[in-house]
N, C-alpha and C positions, 0 to 999 in steps of 0.2 A: 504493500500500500504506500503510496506518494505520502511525504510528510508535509503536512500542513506548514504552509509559512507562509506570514503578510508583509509587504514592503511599502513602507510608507517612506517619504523623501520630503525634508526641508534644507531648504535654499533660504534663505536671510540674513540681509547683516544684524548681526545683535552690536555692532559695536559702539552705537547711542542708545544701548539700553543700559540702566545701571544694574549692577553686580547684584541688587536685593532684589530686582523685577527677575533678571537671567535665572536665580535659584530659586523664584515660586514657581517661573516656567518650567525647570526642570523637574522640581518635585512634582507639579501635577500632571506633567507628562508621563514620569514614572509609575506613577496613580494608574493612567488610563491605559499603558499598554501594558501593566501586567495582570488589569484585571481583564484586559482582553487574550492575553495568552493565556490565562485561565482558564477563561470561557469557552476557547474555542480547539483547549489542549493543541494549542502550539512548542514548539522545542526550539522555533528561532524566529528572530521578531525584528527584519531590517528596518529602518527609519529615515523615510526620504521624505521629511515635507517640504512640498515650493508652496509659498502665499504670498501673492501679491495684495499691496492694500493701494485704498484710491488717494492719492496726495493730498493731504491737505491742506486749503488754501485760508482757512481759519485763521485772521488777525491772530495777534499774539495776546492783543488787551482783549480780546473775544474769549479766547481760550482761558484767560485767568477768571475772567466772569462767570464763566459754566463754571470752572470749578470752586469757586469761591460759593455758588449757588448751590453746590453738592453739597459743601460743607456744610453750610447754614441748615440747609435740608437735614443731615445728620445731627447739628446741634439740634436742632427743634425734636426731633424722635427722639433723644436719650437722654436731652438735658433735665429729664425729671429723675432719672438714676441715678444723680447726683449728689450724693450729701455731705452734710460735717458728721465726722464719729463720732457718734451715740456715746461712748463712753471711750475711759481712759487707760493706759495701759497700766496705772496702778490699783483700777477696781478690778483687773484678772484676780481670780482664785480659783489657780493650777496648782498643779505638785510642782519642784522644782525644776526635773527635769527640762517636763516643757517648758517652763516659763523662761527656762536657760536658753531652750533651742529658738524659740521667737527673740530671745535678743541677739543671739550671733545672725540669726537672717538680716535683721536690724542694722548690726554695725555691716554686715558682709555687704551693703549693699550703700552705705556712705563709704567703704576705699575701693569705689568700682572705677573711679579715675585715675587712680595709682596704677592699679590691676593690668586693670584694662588695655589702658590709654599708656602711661608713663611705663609699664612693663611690658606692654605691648601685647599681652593675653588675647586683643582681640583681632588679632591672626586667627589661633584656635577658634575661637566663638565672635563671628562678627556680628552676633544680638544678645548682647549679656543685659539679663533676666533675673527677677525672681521670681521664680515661677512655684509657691506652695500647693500642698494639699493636707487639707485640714480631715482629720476621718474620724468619729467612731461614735460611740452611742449619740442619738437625741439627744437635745437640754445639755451637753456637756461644755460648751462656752464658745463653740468654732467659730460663730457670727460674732460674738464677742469681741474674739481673740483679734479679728477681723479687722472690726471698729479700733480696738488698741493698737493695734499694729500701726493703721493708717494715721492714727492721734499721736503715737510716738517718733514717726515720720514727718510729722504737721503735712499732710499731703488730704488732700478729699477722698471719699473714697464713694465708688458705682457698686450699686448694688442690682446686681441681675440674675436672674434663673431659667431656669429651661422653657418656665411659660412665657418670658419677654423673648427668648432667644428663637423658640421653634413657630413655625407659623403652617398653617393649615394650606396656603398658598406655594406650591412645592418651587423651592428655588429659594422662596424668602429665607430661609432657616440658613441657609450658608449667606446669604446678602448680609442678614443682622448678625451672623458673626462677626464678617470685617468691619462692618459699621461699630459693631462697640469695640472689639479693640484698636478701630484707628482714635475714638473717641477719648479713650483709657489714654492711648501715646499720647494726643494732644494735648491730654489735660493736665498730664502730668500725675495722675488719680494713682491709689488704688482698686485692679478692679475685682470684685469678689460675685464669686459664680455659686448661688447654693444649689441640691439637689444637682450636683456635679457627676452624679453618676448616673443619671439621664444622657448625657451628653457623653461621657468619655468613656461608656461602655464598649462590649466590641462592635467593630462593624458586622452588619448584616452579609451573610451569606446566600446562595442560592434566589436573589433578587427578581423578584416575578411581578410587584408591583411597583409604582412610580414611587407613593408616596415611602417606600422601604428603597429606592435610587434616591428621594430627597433626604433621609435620616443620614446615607452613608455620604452622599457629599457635604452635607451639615460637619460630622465627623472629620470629615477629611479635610474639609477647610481651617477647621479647629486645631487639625494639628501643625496645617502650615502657619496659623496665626501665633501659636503658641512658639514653632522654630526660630519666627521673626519678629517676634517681639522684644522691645527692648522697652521693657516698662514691671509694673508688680502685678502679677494676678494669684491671687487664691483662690483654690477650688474647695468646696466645702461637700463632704458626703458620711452617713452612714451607712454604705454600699461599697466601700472602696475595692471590694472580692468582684465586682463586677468592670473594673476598670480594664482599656485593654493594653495588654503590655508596651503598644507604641506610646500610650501616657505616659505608662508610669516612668518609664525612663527618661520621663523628659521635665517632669516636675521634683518637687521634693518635699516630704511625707513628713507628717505630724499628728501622731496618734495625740486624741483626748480620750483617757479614761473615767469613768465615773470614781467620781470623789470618794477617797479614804473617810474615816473615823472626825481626823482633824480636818480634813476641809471642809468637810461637813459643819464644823463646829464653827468655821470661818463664814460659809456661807450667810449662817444662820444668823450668827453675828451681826455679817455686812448688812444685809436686809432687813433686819429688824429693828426701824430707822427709828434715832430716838423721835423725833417727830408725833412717834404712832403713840396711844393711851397703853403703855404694854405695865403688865400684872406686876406684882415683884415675886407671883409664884413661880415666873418663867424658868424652867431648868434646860438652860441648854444642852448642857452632860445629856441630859435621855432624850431630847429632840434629835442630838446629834447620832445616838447609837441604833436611832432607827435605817436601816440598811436597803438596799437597792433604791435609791432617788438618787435623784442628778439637782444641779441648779435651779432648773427648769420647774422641776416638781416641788422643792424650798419655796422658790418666789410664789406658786401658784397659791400655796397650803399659804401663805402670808398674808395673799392677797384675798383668799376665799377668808380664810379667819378673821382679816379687817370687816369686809364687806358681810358676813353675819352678826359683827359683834353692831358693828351701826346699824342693821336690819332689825335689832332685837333693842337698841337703845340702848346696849351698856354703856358702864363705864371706863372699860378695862377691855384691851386683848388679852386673855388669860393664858393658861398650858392646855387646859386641856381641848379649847377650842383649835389651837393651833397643832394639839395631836392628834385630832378628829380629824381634822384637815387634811393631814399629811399621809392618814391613812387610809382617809377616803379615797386619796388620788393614788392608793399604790393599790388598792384595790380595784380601781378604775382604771390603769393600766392593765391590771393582770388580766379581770374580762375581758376587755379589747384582743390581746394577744392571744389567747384559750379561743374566744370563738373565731379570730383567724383560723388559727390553726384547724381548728372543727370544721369550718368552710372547703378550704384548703384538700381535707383530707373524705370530705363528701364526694367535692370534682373527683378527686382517683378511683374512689371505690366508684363512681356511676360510670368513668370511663371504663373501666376493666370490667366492668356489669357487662355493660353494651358489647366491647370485644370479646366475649363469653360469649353471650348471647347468639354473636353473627357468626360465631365460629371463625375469629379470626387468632392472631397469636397474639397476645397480649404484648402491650407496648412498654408494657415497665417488668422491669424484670432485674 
């Protein structure tokens, strides 16, 4: 049997193209011809493209005008994910560790002029980054850390997610990629992406529909934005196991674990703002030794125990209002998670019903 092979031929000068246009073009070329030698179980894949384009006779103050007009158009879409941090990087309460690892990213990224530039590093990397990723239980501070990061920087920082980022409209999802990280370099911002592993999962396989071609080029552009950036972005997930390996080798990883004993005790602390009408029966000791809560579930039980003790006209946030609280909502997690799991485990047993059933071979096994 003849072996399959495609020959494609480009003829162009690239030599008034700059050096960061020549490496998107190559990275997405490399994209497209090896998911076509995939597809098509090719073994050799020549490359000849001719493209002629039509000259253009566009004034010069003409051509600054459209794109000053792009611009604009970009600041108006994203200038609302714009903020000052929410908070400071001395209301963090982490363990050490991390709290170690967010200040060496910190200073590593004030001697990037030395590095860089004055050592000449950026030979090696001509987009030096910082590119974080924040991972692990709910409630455990990652948008926090986020806001302190950008506050100990004095820099703004963009807040975005996969529902700003993805669009129903196929094509848009890789458009508003580069729209926000050209917006991010512009601003000089931090930009922080939650629900991060929506987007840096792997790409899709065996592609049968458009709108799974627009998820993968969303992906793909994602990763050339992240090679050529020369700015801060944080990725924030409780899914980091779904990441695909071209991420993660291109970011850098910062587990948040749920709070010890003592952070616990700090949380509790920090939160329970003198401000509030609080008991003098408050024991923090046994607020703090109550076990699996994160930040997230402290602040809630705080704010649910204010908001009953005013519902009832006290005069006091007392202890045990605010242990009521705390236990409410760990109870209230655990339902949540139990009847997932019960869901979850319905779909299998009615799928394996039905493959019974039809006399097929069961698909989990």
């Amino acid at each position: 049997m003849k072996q399959k092979c495609a020959e494609i031929y480009i003829e162009n000068n690239l030599k008034n193209i700059s050096e960061q246009k020549q490496s998107l073009l190559v990275s997405r070329l490399s994209m497209i011809f090896n998911n076509l030698m995939e597809e098509n179980k090719l073994n050799e894949l020549n490359i000849h493209v001719h493209a002629k384009y039509p000259i253009d006779t566009k004034p010069l103050d003409e051509k600054k005008n459209i794109n000053n007009e792009e611009n604009t158009e970009i600041e108006k879409d994203l200038s609302y994910l714009l903020n000052e941090p929410q908070f400071t990087f001395d209301q963090l309460i982490l363990d050490d560790e991390t709290k170690q690892e967010l200040l060496y990213f910190i200073k590593s990224e004030s001697v990037n002029k030395k590095v860089f530039h004055e050592w000449n590093l950026k030979k090696i990397e001509p987009f030096p980054k910082l590119a974080l990723n924040f991972h692990g239980p709910s409630g455990t501070g990652k948008t926090m850390a986020a806001h302190a990061l950008a506050e100990k920087m004095n820099k703004k920082i963009i807040l975005a997610s996969y529902a700003e980022i993805e669009s129903k409209y196929h094509g848009d999802g890789q458009k508003n990629v580069k729209k926000l990280f050209s917006f991010a370099a512009e601003n000089n911002t931090v930009l922080f992406i939650d629900e991060a592993d929506s987007l840096l999962s792997k790409r899709l396989t065996d592609v049968t529909h458009g709108s799974e071609q627009a998820i993968n080029s969303m992906r793909s552009q994602l990763l050339i934005e992240i090679e050529r950036f020369n700015g801060i972005v944080v990725f924030s997930t409780n899914l980091a196991e779904n990441y695909d390996g071209a991420f993660i080798t291109r970011i850098k990883s910062i587990k948040f674990n749920m709070p010890t004993n003592d952070l616990r005790k700090k949380l509790w602390e920090s939160m329970l703002l003198k401000t509030m009408p609080l008991h003098s029966d408050i024991d923090i000791e046994k607020l703090s030794s109550i076990e699996n809560v994160c930040g997230r579930d402290i602040k809630n039980a705080i704010i649910r125990a204010a908001q009953k003790t005013a519902i009832e006209n006290n005069e006091f946030v007392n202890h045990d209002v605010l242990e009521k609280s705390i236990n409410d909502i760990i109870k209230s997690n655990q339902d949540v998670k139990t009847e997932g799991k019960i869901s979850s485990n319905n779909v299998l047993k009615n799928r394996i019903r039905r493959a019974i059933k039809k006399k097929k071979k069961c698909p989990f096994k």
